[in-house]
C-alpha positions as CSV (number, residue, x, y, z in Angstrom):
1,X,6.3,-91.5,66.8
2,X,8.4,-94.4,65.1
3,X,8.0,-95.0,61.4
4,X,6.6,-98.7,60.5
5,X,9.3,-100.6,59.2
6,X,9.6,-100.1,55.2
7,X,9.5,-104.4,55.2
8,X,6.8,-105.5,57.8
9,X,4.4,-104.2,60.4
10,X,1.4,-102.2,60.0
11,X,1.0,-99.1,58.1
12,X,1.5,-95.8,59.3
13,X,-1.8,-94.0,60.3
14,X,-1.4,-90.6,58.5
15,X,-5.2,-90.0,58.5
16,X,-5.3,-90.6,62.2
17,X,-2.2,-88.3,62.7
18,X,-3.9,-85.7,60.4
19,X,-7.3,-85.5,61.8
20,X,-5.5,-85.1,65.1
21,X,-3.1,-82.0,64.0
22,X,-6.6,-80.6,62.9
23,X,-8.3,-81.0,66.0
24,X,-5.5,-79.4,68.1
25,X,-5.1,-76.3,65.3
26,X,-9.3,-75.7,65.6
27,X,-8.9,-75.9,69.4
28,X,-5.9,-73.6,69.6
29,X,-7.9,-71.0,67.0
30,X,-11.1,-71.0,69.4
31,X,-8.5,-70.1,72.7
32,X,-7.0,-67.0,70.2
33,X,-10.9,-66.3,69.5
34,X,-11.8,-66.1,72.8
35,X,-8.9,-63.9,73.9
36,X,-7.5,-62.0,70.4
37,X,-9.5,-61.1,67.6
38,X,-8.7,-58.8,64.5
39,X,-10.5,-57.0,62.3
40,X,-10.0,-55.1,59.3
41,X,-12.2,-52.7,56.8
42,X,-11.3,-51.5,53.6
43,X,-11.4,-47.9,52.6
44,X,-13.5,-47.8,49.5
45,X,-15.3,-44.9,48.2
46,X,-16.1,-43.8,51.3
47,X,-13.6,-41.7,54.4
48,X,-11.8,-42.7,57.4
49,X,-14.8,-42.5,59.9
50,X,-16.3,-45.0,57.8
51,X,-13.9,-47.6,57.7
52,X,-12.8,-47.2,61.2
53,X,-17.0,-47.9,62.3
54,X,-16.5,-50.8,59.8
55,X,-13.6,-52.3,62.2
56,X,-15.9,-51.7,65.3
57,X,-14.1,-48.4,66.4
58,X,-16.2,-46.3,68.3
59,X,-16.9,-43.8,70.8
60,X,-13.9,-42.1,72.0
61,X,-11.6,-44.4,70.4
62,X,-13.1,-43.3,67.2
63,X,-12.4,-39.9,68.2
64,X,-8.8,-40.4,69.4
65,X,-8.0,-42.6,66.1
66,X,-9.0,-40.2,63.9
67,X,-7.0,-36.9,65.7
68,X,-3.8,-39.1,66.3
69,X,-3.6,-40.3,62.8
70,X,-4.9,-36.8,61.0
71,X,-3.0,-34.6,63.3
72,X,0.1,-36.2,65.1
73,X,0.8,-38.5,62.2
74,X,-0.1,-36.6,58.8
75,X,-2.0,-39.3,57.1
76,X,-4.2,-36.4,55.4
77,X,-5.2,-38.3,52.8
78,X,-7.0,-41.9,52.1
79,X,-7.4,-43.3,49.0
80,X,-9.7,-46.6,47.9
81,X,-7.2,-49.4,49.0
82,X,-6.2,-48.6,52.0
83,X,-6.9,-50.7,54.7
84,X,-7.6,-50.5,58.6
85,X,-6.8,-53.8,60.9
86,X,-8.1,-53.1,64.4
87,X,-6.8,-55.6,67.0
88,X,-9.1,-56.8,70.5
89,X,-8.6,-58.7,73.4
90,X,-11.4,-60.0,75.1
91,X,-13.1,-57.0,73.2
92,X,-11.6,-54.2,74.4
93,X,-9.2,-52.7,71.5
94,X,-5.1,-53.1,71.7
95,X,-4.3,-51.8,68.6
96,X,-5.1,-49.8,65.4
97,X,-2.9,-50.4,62.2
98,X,-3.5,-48.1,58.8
99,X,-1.9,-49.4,56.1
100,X,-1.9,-47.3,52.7
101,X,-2.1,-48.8,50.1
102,X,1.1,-49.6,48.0
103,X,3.0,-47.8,51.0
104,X,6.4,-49.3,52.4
105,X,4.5,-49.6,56.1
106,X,1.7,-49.1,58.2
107,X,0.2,-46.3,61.1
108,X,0.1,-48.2,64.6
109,X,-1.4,-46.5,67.4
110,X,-1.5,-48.5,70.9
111,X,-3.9,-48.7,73.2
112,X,-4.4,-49.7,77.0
113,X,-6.6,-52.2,77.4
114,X,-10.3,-50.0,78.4
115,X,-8.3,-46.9,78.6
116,X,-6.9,-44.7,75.2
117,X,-4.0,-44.3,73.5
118,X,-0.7,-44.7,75.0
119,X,2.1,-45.1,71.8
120,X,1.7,-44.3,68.0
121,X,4.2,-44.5,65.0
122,X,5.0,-44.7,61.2
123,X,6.0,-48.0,60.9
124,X,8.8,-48.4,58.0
125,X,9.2,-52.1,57.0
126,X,12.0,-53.7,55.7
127,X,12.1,-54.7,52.2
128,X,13.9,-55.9,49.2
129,X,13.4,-57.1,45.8
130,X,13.7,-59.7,43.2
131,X,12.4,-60.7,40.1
132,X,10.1,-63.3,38.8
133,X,9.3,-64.5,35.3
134,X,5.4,-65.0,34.0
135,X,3.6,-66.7,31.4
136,X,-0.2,-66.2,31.7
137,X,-2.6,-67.8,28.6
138,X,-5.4,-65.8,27.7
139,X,-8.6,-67.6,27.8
140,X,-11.2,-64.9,28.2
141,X,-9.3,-61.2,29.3
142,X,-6.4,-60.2,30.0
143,X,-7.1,-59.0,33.5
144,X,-8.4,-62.5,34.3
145,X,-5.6,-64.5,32.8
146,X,-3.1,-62.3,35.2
147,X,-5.5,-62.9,37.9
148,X,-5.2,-66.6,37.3
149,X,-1.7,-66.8,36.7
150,X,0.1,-63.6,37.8
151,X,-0.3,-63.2,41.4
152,X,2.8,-64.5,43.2
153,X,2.2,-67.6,45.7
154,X,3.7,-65.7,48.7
155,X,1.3,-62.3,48.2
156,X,-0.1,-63.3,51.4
157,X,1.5,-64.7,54.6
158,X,-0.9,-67.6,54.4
159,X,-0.4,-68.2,50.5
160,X,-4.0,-68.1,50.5
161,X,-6.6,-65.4,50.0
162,X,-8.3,-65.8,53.4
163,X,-9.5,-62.1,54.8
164,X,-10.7,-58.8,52.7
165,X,-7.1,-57.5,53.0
166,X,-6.1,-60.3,51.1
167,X,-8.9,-60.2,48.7
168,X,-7.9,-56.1,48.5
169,X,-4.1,-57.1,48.3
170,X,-4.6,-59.3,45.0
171,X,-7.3,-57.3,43.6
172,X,-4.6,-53.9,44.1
173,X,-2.0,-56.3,42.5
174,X,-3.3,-57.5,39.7
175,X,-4.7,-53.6,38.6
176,X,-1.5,-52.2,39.0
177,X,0.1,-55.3,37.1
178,X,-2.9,-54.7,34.1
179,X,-2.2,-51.1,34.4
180,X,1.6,-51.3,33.5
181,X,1.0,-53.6,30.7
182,X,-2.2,-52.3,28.8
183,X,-2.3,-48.5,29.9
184,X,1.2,-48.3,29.5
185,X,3.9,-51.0,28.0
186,X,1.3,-52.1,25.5
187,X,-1.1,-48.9,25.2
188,X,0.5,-47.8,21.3
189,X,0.8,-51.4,20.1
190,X,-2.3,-53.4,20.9
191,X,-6.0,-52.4,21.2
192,X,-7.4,-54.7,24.3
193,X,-11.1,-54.2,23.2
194,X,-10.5,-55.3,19.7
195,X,-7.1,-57.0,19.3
196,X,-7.3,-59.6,22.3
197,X,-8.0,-63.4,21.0
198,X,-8.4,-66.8,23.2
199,X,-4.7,-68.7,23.2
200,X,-2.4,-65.4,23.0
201,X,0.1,-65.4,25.7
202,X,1.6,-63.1,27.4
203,X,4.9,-62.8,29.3
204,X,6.6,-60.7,31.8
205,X,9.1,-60.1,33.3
206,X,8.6,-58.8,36.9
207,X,9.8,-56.7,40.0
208,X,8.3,-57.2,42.9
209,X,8.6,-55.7,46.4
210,X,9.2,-58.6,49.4
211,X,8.4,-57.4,52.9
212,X,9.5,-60.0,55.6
213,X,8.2,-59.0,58.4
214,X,4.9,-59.2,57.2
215,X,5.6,-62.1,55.0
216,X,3.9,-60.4,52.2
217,X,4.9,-59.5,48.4
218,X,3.8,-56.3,46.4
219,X,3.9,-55.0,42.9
220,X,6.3,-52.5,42.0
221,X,7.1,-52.7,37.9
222,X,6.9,-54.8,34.3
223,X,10.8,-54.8,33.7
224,X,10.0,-56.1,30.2
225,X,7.5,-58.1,28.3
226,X,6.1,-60.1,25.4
227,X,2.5,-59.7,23.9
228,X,2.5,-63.5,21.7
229,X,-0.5,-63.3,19.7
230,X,-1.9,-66.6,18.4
231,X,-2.1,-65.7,15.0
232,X,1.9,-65.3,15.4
233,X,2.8,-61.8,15.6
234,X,5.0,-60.7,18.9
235,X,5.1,-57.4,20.8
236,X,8.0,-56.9,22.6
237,X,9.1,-53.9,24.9
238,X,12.4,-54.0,26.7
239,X,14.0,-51.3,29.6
240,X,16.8,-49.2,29.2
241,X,18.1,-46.1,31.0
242,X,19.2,-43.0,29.8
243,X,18.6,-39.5,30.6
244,X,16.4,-37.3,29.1
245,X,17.2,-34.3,27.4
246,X,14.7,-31.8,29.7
247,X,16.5,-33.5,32.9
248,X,19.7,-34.7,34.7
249,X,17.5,-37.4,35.8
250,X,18.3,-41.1,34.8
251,X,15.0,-42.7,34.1
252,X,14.0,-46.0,33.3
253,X,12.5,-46.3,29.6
254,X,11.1,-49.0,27.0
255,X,11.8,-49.6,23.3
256,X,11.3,-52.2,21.0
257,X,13.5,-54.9,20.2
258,X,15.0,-52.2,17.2
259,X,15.6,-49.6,19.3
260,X,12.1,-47.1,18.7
261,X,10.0,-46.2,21.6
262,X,7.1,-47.8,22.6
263,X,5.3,-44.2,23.6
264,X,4.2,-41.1,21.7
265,X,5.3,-37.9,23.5
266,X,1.5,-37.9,25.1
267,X,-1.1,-39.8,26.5
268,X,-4.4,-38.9,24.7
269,X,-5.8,-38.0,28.1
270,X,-5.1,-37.6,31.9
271,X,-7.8,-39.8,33.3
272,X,-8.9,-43.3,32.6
273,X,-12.3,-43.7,31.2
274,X,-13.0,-40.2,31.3
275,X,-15.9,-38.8,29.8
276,X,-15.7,-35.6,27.9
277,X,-17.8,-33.1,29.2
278,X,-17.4,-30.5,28.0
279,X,-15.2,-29.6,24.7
280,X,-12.5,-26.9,23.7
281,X,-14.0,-24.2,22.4
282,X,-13.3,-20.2,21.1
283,X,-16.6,-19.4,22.8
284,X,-18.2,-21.5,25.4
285,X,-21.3,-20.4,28.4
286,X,-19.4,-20.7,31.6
287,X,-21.9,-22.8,33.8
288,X,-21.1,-21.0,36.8
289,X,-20.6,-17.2,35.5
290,X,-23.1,-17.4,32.9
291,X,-21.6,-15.5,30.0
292,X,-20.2,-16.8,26.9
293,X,-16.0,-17.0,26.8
294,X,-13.5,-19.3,25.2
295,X,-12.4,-22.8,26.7
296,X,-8.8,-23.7,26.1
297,X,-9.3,-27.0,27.1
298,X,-11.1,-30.3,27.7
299,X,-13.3,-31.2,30.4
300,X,-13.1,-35.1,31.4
301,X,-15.9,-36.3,33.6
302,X,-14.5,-39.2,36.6
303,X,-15.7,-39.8,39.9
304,X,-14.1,-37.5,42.6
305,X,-11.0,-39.1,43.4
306,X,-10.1,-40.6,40.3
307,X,-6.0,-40.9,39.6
308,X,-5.1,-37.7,37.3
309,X,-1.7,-38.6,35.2
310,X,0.8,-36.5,33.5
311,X,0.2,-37.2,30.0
312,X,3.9,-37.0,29.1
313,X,7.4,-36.7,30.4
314,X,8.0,-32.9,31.8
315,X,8.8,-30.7,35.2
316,X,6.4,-29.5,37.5
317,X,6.1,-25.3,37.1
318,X,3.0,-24.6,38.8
319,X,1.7,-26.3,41.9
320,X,-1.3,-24.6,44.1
321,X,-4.7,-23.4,44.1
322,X,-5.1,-20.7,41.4
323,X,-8.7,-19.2,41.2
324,X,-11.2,-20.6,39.1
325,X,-9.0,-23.5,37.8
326,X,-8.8,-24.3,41.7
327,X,-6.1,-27.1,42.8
328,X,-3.7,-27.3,39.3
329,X,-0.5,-28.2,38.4
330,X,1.0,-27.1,35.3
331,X,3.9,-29.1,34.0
332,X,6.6,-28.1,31.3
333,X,7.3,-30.7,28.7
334,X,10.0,-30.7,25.3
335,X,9.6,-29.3,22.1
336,X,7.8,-25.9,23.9
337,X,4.8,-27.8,25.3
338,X,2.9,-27.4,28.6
339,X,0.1,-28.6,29.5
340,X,-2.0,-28.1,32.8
341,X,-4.4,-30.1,34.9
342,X,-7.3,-28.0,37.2
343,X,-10.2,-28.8,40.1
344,X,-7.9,-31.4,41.4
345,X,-9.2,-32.8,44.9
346,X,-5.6,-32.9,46.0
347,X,-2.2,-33.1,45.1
348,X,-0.3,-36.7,44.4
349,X,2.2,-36.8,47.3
350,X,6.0,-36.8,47.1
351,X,5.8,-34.0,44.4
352,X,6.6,-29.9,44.5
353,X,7.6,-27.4,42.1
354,X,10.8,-28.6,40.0
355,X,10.0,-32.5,40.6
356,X,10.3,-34.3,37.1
357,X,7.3,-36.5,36.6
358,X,6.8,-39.2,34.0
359,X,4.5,-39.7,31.4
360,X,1.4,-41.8,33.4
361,X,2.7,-40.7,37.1
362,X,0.0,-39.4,39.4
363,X,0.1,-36.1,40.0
364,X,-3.4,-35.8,41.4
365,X,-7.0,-36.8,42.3
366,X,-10.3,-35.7,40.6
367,X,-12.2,-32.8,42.2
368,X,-14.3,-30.1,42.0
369,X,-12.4,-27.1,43.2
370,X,-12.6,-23.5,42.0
371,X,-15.1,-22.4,39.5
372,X,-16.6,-26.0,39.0
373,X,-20.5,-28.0,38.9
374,X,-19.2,-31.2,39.4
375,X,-16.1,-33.3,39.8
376,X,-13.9,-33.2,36.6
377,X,-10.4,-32.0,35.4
378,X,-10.1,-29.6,33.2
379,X,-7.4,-30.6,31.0
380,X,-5.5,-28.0,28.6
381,X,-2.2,-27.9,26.2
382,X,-0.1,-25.1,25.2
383,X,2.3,-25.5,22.2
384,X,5.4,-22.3,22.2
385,X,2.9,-20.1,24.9
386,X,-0.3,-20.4,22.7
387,X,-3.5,-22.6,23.3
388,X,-4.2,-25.9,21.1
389,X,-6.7,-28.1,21.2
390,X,-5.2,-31.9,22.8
391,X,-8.0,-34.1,20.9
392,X,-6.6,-32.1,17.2
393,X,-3.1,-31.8,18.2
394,X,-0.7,-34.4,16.2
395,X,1.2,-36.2,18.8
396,X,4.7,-36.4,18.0
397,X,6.5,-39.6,18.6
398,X,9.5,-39.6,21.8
399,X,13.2,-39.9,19.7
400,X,14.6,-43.3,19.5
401,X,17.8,-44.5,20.8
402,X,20.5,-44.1,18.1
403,X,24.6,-44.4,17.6
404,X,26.4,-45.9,20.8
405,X,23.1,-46.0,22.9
406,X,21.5,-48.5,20.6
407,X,24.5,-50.6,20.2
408,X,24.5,-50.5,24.4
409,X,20.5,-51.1,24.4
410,X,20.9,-53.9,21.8
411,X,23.2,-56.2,23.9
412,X,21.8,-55.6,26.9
413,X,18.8,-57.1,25.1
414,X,20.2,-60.2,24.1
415,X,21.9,-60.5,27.8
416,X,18.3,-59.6,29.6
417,X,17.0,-62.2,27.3
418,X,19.2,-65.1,28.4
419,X,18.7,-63.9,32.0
420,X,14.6,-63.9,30.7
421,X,14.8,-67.7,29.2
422,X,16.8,-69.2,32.4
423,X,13.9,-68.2,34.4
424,X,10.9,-69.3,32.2
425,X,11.0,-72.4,29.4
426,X,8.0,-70.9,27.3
427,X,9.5,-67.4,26.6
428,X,9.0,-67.6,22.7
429,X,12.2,-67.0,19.9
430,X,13.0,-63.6,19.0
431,X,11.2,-62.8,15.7
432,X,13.1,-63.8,13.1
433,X,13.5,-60.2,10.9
434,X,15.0,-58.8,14.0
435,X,18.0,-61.1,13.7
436,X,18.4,-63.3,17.0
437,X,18.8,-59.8,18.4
């Protein structure tokens, strides 16, 4: 079509033009319903039979789905999250694609059209990263101002949340963003029930995860960020690496702007929201031997399948199913700590004896294995071989950086910072009693 003249003739009819894109677009997407349609279930609290009913997988599909991907591929495990996208055309079913959640690629397992499965395979997508600066105002929580104002543009292919995976996508997003920054970054400086007001900002500075060939975007860490309270006050974390004393690792860590760390050497407990359940105690009655005996531990209550975290930095020393204290890991930390973690469901994956996990990494799920009522972990600490009780146990602070590591950490500050302020014209001053560090 020729443009009117910018001098004389008519106008150009861009409603007209419009209204007929949309027509052809609703008639092309009525052919693909006729001949292709998709569709996907999430994998909430229940199992994999479940979800794949959900996506209208039956019958001996059903059967075949759940034996190829169990069986020939090893996906053991589901977790709330993951999804299931099963493909039709003209009803009978093409394809099944199981995507975990936060995974690096999907499960696809072909089909012949009214026959069963012909192909299957882990499919490993491509990927790379970047960075992207945030500034998010809080108006009533924090988890809704990063809702609002944190999810990236390009999460979803469409830019739009449009299907359940997409609503799942940005829900995942936004927890694991809120998880970083309050359970972790933030967790010793700020209390979010009590310290939060209307007009603080916050900003951050994050990695994300780009996958082209789904045209999608995913979470993957808080590189550094800025808690601006609206009373004034600033909390600021930054990165560094360095490695720890307990490992040749090098390790990705957070201080403040003067060099101290953000963390204590534990977290005050390995489950979120966990209710105690039962206390430590010299002499306890065992609900399920029924005599009196001593409880060198904590019991936290959670819902089967509830993330268990190491509570600090340490090496896995003890990894299997051990009795009474059923599925448990046991994990050496510094200064002669250990601390162990029983009735696990099942093991976080990707770990073994001698892997080095950090303080807030999964290392399992809530179960009820071994001598147990009811799902819970049973959560103990030893100090130099001997019991202690972790709600009593004075949590020592992790050492800060010091001599040529703090001279290091303090200019790549002020470089990361000039990096920071390119990228986002509201990142606040530095405060000024640390100096225009």
């Amino acid at each position: 079509m020729k443009p009117p003249s910018w001098s004389s003739g008519s106008c150009w009819e861009l409603d007209s033009d419009v209204a007929r894109l949309h027509r052809s677009i609703d008639s092309l997407g009525a052919i693909l319903a006729d001949t292709l349609q998709v569709r996907t279930s999430v994998i909430g609290d229940g199992f994999l039979g479940g979800a794949l009913w959900d996506a209208g997988v039956v019958g001996n599909d059903y059967v075949n789905t759940c034996i190829i991907l169990r069986d020939s591929l090893r996906w053991m495990v589901q977790h709330p999250g993951d999804t299931l996208a099963a493909s039709f055309t003209h009803g009978e079913l093409v394809e099944i694609r199981a995507i975990p959640r936060g995974g690096r690629g999907f499960y696809s397992i072909s089909f012949e059209p009214g026959g069963g499965p012909v192909s299957w395979s882990y499919v490993r997508q491509e990927e790379w990263t970047r960075i992207r600066a945030v500034t998010c105002t809080v108006t009533s929580t924090v988890w809704e101002s990063l809702s609002e104002g944190g999810l990236p543009r390009d999460l979803t292919p469409t830019g739009s949340i449009l299907t359940d995976r997409d609503s799942t996508r940005a829900i995942a997003y936004v927890t694991e963003l809120q998880h970083e920054l309050t359970d972790r970054l933030l967790a010793f400086d700020i209390d979010f029930y009590y310290d939060v007001q209307v007009g603080d900002r916050v900003h951050l500075l994050i990695e994300e995860v780009r996958y082209p060939e789904s045209s999608e975007t995913g979470f993957r860490r808080i590189l550094a960020a800025k808690y601006e309270f609206a009373a004034g006050r600033i909390v600021e974390v930054f990165p560094f690496y360095h490695t720890p004393d307990s490992s040749d690792v090098l390790v990705l860590d957070h201080y403040h702007r003067d060099g101290a760390s953000i963390r204590t050497m534990f977290l005050k407990m390995p489950v979120p929201f966990g209710r105690i359940s039962s206390p430590f105690s010299g002499s306890r009655l065992h609900p399920v031997l029924g005599y009196s005996r001593a409880h060198n531990g904590i019991d936290y209550a959670a819902p089967a399948g509830t993330e268990i975290y190491a509570v600090g930095d340490g090496v896995i020393m003890f990894r299997q199913s051990s009795g009474g204290y059923g599925n448990i890991v046991r994990i050496r930390h510094g200064n002669g700590y250990e601390t162990g973690y029983g009735h696990m469901s099942s093991f976080a994956a990707g770990q073994a004896v001698g892997t080095y996990v950090r303080q807030g990494e999964i290392i399992g799920y809530v179960g009820s294995t071994g001598l147990s009522t009811g799902p819970h972990v049973h959560f103990e600490m030893k100090r130099n071989g001997q019991f202690v009780n972790p709600a009593e146990e004075i949590l020592p602070p992790v050492d800060p950086l010091e001599g040529d590591e703090l001279v290091e950490f303090q200019a790549e500050v002020r470089a990361l910072e000039g990096f920071w302020a390119r990228m986002s014209e509201e990142l606040p001053d530095p405060p000024e009693e640390a100096g225009g560090a």
